[in-house]
C-alpha positions as CSV (number, residue, x, y, z in Angstrom):
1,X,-134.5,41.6,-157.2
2,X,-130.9,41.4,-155.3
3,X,-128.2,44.0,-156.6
4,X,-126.0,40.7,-157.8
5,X,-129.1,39.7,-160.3
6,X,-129.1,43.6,-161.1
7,X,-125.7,44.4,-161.7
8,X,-125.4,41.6,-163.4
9,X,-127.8,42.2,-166.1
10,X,-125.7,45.4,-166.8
11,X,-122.6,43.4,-167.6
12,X,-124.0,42.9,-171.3
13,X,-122.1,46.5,-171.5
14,X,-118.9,45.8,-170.8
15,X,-118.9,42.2,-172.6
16,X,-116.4,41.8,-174.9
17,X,-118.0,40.6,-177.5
18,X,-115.7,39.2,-180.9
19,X,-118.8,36.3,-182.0
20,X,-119.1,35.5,-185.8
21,X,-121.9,37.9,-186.4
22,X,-121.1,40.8,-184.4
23,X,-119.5,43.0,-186.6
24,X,-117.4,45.6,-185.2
25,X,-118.5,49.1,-187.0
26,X,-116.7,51.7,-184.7
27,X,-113.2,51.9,-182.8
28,X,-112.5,51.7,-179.4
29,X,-112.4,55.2,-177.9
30,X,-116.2,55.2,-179.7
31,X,-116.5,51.6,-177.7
32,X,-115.9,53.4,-174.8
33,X,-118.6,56.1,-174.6
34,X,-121.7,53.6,-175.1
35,X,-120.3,50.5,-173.5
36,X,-117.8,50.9,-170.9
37,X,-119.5,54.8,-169.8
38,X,-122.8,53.6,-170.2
39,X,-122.5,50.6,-168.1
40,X,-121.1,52.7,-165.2
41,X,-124.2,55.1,-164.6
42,X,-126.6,52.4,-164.9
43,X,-124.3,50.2,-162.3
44,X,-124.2,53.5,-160.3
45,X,-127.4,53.6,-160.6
46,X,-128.3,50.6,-159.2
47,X,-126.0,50.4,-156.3
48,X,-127.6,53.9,-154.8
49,X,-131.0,52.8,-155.4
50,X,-130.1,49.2,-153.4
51,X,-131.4,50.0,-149.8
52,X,-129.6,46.8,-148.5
53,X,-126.6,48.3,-148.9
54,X,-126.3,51.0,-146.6
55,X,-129.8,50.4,-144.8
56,X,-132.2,53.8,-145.3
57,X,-130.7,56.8,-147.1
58,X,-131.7,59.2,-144.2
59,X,-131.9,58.7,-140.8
60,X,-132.7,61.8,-138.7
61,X,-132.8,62.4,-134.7
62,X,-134.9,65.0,-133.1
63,X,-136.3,65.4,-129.8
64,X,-139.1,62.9,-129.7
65,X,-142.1,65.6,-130.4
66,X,-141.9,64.2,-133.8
67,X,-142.2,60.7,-135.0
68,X,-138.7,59.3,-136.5
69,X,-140.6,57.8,-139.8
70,X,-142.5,61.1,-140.2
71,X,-139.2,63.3,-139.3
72,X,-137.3,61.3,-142.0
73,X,-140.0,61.3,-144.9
74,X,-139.9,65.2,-144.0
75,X,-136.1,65.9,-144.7
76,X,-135.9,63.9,-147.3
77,X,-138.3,65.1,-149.9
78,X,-137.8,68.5,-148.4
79,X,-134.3,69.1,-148.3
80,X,-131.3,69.6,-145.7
81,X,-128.7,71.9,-145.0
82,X,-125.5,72.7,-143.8
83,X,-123.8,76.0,-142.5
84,X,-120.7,77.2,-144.9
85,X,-119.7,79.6,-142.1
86,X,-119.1,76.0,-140.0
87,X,-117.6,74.3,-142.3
88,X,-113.5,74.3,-141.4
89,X,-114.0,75.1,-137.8
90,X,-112.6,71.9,-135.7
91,X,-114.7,68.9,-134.9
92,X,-115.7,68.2,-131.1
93,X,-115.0,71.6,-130.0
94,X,-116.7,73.7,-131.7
95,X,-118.8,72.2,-134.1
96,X,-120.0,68.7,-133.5
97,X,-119.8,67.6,-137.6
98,X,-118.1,69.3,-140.4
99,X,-120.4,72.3,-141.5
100,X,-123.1,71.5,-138.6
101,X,-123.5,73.4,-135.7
102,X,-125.4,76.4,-134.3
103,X,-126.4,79.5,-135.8
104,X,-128.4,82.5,-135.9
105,X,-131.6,82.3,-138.2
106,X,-131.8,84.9,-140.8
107,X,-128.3,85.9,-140.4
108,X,-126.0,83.1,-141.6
109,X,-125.9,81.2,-144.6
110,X,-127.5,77.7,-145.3
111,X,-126.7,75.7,-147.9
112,X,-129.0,73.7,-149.1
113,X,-129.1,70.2,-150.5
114,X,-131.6,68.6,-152.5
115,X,-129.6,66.4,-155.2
116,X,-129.6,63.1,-153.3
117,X,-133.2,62.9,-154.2
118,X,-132.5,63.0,-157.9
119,X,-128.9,61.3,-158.0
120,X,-130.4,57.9,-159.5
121,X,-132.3,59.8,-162.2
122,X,-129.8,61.9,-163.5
123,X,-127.2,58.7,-163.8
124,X,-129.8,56.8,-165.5
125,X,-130.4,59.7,-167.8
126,X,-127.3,60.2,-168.6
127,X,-126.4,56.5,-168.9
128,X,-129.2,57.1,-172.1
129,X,-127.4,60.1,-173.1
130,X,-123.9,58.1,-173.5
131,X,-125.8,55.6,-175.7
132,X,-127.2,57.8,-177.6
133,X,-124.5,58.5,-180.3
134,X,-123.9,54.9,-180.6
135,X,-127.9,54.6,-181.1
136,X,-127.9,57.1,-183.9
137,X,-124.7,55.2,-185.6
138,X,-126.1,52.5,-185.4
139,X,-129.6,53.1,-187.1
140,X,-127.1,54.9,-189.6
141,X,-124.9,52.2,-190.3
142,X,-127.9,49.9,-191.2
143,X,-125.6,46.9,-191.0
144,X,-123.9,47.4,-194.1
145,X,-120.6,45.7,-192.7
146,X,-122.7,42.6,-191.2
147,X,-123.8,41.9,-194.4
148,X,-121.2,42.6,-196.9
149,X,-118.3,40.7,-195.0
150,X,-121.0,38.0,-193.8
151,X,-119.5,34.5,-194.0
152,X,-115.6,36.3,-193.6
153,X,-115.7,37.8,-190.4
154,X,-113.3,36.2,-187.7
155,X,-110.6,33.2,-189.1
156,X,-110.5,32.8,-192.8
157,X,-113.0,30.0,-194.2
158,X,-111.3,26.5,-194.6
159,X,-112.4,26.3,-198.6
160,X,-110.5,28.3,-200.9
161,X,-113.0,28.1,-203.7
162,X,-115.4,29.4,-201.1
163,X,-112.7,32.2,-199.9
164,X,-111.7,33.2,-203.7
165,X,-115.2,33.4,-204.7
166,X,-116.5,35.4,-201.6
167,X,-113.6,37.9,-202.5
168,X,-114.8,38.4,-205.8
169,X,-118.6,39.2,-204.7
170,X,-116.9,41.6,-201.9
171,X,-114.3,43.4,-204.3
172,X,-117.1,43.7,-206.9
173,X,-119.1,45.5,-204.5
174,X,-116.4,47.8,-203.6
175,X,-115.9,48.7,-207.4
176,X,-119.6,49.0,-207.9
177,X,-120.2,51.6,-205.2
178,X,-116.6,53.3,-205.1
179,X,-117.3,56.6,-204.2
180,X,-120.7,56.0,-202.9
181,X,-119.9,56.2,-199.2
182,X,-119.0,59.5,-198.2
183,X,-122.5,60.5,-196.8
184,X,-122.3,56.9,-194.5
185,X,-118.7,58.3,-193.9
186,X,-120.3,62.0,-192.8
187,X,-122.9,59.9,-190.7
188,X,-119.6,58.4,-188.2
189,X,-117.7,61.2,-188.4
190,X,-120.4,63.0,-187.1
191,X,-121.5,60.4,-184.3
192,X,-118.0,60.9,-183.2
193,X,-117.9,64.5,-182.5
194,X,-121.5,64.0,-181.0
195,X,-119.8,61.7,-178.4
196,X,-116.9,64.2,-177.4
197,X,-119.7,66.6,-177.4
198,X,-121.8,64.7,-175.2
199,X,-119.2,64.1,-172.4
200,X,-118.3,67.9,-172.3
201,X,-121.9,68.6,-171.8
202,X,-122.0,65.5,-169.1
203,X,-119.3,67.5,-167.2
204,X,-121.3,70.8,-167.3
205,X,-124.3,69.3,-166.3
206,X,-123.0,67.1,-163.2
207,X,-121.4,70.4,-162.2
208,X,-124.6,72.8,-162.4
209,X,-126.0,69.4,-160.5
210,X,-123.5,68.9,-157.6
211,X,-124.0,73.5,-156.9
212,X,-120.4,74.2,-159.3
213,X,-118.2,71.9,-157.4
214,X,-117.9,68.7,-159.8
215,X,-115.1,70.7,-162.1
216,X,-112.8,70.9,-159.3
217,X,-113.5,68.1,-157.4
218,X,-111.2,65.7,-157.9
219,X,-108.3,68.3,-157.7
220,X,-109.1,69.0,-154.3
221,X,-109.7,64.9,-153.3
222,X,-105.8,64.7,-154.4
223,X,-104.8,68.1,-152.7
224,X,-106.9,66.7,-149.4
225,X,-104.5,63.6,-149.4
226,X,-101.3,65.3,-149.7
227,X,-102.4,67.4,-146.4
228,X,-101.7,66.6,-142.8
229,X,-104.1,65.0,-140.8
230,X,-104.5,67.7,-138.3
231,X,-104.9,70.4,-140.8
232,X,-107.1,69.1,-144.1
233,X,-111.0,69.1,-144.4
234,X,-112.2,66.4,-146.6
235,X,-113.5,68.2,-149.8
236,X,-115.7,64.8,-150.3
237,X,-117.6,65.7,-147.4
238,X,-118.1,69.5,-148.1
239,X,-119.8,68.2,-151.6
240,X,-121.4,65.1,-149.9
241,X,-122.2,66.1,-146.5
242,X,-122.7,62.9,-144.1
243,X,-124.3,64.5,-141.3
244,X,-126.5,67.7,-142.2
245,X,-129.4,70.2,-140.3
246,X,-133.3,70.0,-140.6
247,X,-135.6,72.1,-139.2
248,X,-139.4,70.7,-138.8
249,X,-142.1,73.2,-138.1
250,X,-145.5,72.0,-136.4
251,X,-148.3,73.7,-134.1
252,X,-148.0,73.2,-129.9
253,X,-150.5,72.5,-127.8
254,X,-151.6,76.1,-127.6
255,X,-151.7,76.7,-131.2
256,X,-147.9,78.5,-131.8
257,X,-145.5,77.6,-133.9
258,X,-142.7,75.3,-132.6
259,X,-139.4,74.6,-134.3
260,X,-138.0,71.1,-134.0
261,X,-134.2,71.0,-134.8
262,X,-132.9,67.9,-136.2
263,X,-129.8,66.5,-137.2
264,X,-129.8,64.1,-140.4
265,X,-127.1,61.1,-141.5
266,X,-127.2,60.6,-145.2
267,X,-125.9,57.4,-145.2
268,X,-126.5,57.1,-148.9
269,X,-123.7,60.1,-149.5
270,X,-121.1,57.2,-148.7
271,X,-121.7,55.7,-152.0
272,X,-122.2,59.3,-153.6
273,X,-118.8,60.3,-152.9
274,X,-117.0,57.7,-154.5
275,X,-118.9,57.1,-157.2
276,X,-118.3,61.0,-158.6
277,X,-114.6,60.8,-158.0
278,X,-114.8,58.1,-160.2
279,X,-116.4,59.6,-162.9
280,X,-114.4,62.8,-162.3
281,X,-111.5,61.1,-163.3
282,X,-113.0,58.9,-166.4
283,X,-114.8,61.4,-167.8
284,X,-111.8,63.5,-167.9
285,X,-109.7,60.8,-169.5
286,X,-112.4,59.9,-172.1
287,X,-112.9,63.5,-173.1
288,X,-109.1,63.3,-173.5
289,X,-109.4,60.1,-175.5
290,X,-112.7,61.8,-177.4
291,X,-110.6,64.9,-178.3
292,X,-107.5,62.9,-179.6
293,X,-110.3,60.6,-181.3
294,X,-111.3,63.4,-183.6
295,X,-108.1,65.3,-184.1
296,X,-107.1,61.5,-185.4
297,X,-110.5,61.7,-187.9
298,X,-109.9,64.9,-188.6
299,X,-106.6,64.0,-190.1
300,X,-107.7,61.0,-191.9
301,X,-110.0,63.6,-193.9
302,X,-107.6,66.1,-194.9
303,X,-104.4,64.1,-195.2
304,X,-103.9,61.2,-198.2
305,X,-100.8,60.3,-196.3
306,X,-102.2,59.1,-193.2
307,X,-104.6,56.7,-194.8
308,X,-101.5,55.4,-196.6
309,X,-99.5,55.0,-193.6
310,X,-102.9,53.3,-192.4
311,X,-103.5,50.9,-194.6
312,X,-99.9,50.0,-194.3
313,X,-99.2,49.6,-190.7
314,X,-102.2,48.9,-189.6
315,X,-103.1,46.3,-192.1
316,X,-100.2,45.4,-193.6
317,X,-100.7,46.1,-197.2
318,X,-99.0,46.1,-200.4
319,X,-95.9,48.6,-201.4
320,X,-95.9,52.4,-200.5
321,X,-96.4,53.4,-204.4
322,X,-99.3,50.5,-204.5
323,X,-101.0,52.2,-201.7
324,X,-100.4,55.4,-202.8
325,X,-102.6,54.6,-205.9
326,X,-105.2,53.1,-204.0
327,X,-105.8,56.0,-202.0
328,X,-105.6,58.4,-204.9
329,X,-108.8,56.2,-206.6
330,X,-110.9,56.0,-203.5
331,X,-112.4,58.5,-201.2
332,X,-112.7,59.0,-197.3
333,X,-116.0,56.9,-197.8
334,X,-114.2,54.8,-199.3
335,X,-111.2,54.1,-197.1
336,X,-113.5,54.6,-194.0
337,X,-115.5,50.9,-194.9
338,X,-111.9,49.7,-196.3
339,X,-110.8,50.5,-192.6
340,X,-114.3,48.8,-190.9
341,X,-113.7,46.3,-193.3
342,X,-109.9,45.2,-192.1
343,X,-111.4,45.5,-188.4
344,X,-113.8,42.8,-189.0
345,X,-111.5,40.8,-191.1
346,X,-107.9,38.5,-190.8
347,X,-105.3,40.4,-192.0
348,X,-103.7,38.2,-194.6
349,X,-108.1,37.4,-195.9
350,X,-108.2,41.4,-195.6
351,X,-105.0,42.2,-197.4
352,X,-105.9,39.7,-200.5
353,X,-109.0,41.5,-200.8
354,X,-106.7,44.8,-201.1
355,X,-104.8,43.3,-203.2
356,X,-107.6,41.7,-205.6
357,X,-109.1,45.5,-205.7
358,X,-105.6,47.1,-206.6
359,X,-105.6,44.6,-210.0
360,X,-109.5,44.8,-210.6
361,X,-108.6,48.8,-210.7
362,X,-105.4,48.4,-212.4
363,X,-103.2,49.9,-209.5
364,X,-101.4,47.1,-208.4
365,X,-99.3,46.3,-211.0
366,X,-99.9,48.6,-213.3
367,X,-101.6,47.4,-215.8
368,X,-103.3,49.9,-218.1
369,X,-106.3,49.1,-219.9
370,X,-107.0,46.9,-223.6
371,X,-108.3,51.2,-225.3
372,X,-105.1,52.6,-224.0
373,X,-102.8,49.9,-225.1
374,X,-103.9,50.5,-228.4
375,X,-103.7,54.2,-228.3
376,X,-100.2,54.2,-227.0
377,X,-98.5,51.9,-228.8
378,X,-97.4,52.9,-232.6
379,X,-97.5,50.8,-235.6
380,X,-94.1,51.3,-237.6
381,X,-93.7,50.5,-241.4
382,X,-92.8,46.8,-240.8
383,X,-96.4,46.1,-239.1
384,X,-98.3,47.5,-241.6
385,X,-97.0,45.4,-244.3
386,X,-97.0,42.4,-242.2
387,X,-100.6,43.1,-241.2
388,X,-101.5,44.1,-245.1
389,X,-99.9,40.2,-246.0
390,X,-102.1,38.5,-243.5
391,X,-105.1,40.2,-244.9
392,X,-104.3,39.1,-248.4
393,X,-103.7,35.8,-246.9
């Protein structure tokens, strides 16, 4: 299978998708963690798995005692290393690559790496980690916004009977379960803090991965390009070493032990490198965007006013002291479908439907029920008689 044909059957991520019976049941910071995140890892995933790139991940040269296919397997399901002690001492002079050159056994430091065997596992898993919250949502969500605005979703429909009397069955509904939905309301809330959660823990875990160097990485890229030319070591290539050491032992002729010293290009590190800067920076901004995501939910829980300024900006709907009453009836359950609701809907369909739901609940206008009327109003000496003659009558 080419990479096109693979990569391509990833874009179903990043599709934007607004069809007639998709409903939309999240908002787009929650968008971003299943769809846009997810699609990345398993893209990056792809592309370091695609020999045809870059040709073989590791090609190593020793002295010839060894076979180069037997040589290669060696150091790369083993591991490499480079020599920290090496590592900003200039090129061609004194060491031949950045962190390679000679050294004492036992007596200076190697660091070893091992991750480029496991890179394409861990961005798969954590592509499944990213989809994760939207998974749970989803299975929590039960299509209750599908159904319920079925037949209303996009433009509004060309028959007004068929609009007015869809309205109805939807507003009925609303009345019928009003306060109903705050545990499907606990279930999104919740979803959302388990995706600002789980790119947090994404960050920790690519940075126990990469030996603690993913937290500052990108700091240093930008630090590295402000730097002369003369004086600046690449901090990509200190994390993702191009050219590295490997030492294969075998038996001689004679039965001792004989060291071959080898010296390894990971030619898959290219793509390595750039592909973690990337992420450095998105996963920065989207636990940014996750953080503001839930300081905005967090409001919408604890302050009436913000749903009112909501409902009002965002939708369009009704006077201040109109909406004011409709927030004091429902509940955060409540509002949070309302709010699903207007995402899925035209604004003018979505604000009738407000508006049909403020007069079925008496906020609208006003209009106080057929009991109260008769407890408030008083009967003075003139209705009595009048009603006493029509009696007689």
């Amino acid at each position: 299978m080419s990479v096109f044909a693979m990569v391509s059957a990833m874009a179903g991520f990043v599709k934007v998708r607004y069809l007639m019976d998709k409903a939309i049941i999240d908002n787009l910071v929650f968008r971003c963690h299943y769809r846009i995140t997810s699609a990345m890892l398993f893209v990056s995933c792809v592309l370091v798995t695609a020999n045809n790139l870059i040709g073989d991940p590791i090609n190593c040269i020793a002295d010839g005692a060894v076979p180069g296919h037997v040589i290669n397997t060696y150091c790369w399901i083993t591991s490499t290393f480079t020599l920290p002690h090496q590592a900003h001492k200039p090129v061609g002079s004194h060491v031949i690559h950045p962190a390679v050159g000679s050294y004492v056994e036992g007596e200076d430091e190697k660091r070893y790496h091992t991750y480029y065997q496991w890179v394409p596992f861990m961005l798969f898993f954590q592509g499944i980690l990213f989809y994760v919250p939207h998974w749970i949502w989803k299975n929590l969500e039960e299509n209750k916004v599908r159904m319920i605005t079925d037949g209303m979703r996009g433009a509004i429909v060309t028959s007004k009977e068929d609009r007015r009397e869809r309205q109805k069955r939807l507003v009925q509904y609303i009345i019928d379960t009003l306060h109903m939905h705050n545990v499907y309301a606990a279930g999104y809330f919740f979803c959302e803090f388990l995706n600002f959660v789980n790119v947090v823990g994404n960050m920790i875990l690519i940075d126990s991965f990469l030996g603690g160097t993913f937290f500052t990485y990108g700091t240093e890229v930008l630090k590295f390009t402000q730097l002369n030319q003369e004086n600046r070591t690449d901090p990509m290539v200190e994390v993702f070493p191009r050219v590295t050491k490997c030492t294969f032992h075998k038996y001689g002729s004679s039965g001792s032990i004989q060291d071959h010293d080898a010296l390894c290009i990971l030619a898959l590190n290219i793509l390595n490198e750039k592909i973690y800067i990337l992420l450095w920076f998105w996963f920065y901004a989207l636990a940014i965007m996750s953080f503001g995501a839930i300081c905005y939910s967090l409001s919408v829980i604890t302050l009436p006013s913000i749903r009112e300024t909501i409902l009002i900006r965002r939708f369009r709907f009704g006077t201040p002291a109109g909406v004011s009453a409709l927030i004091r009836r429902t509940q955060v359950g409540d509002f949070l479908l309302l709010h699903l609701l207007g995402q899925n809907m035209n604004n003018m369909f979505f604000g009738e439907i407000l508006d049909e739901l403020s007069t079925n609940l008496h906020l609208g206008n006003n209009i106080p029920t057929a009991p109260s009327t008769l407890e408030l109003s008083p009967i003075y000496p003139s209705d009595k008689l009048r009603l006493h003659k029509e009696t007689e009558a």
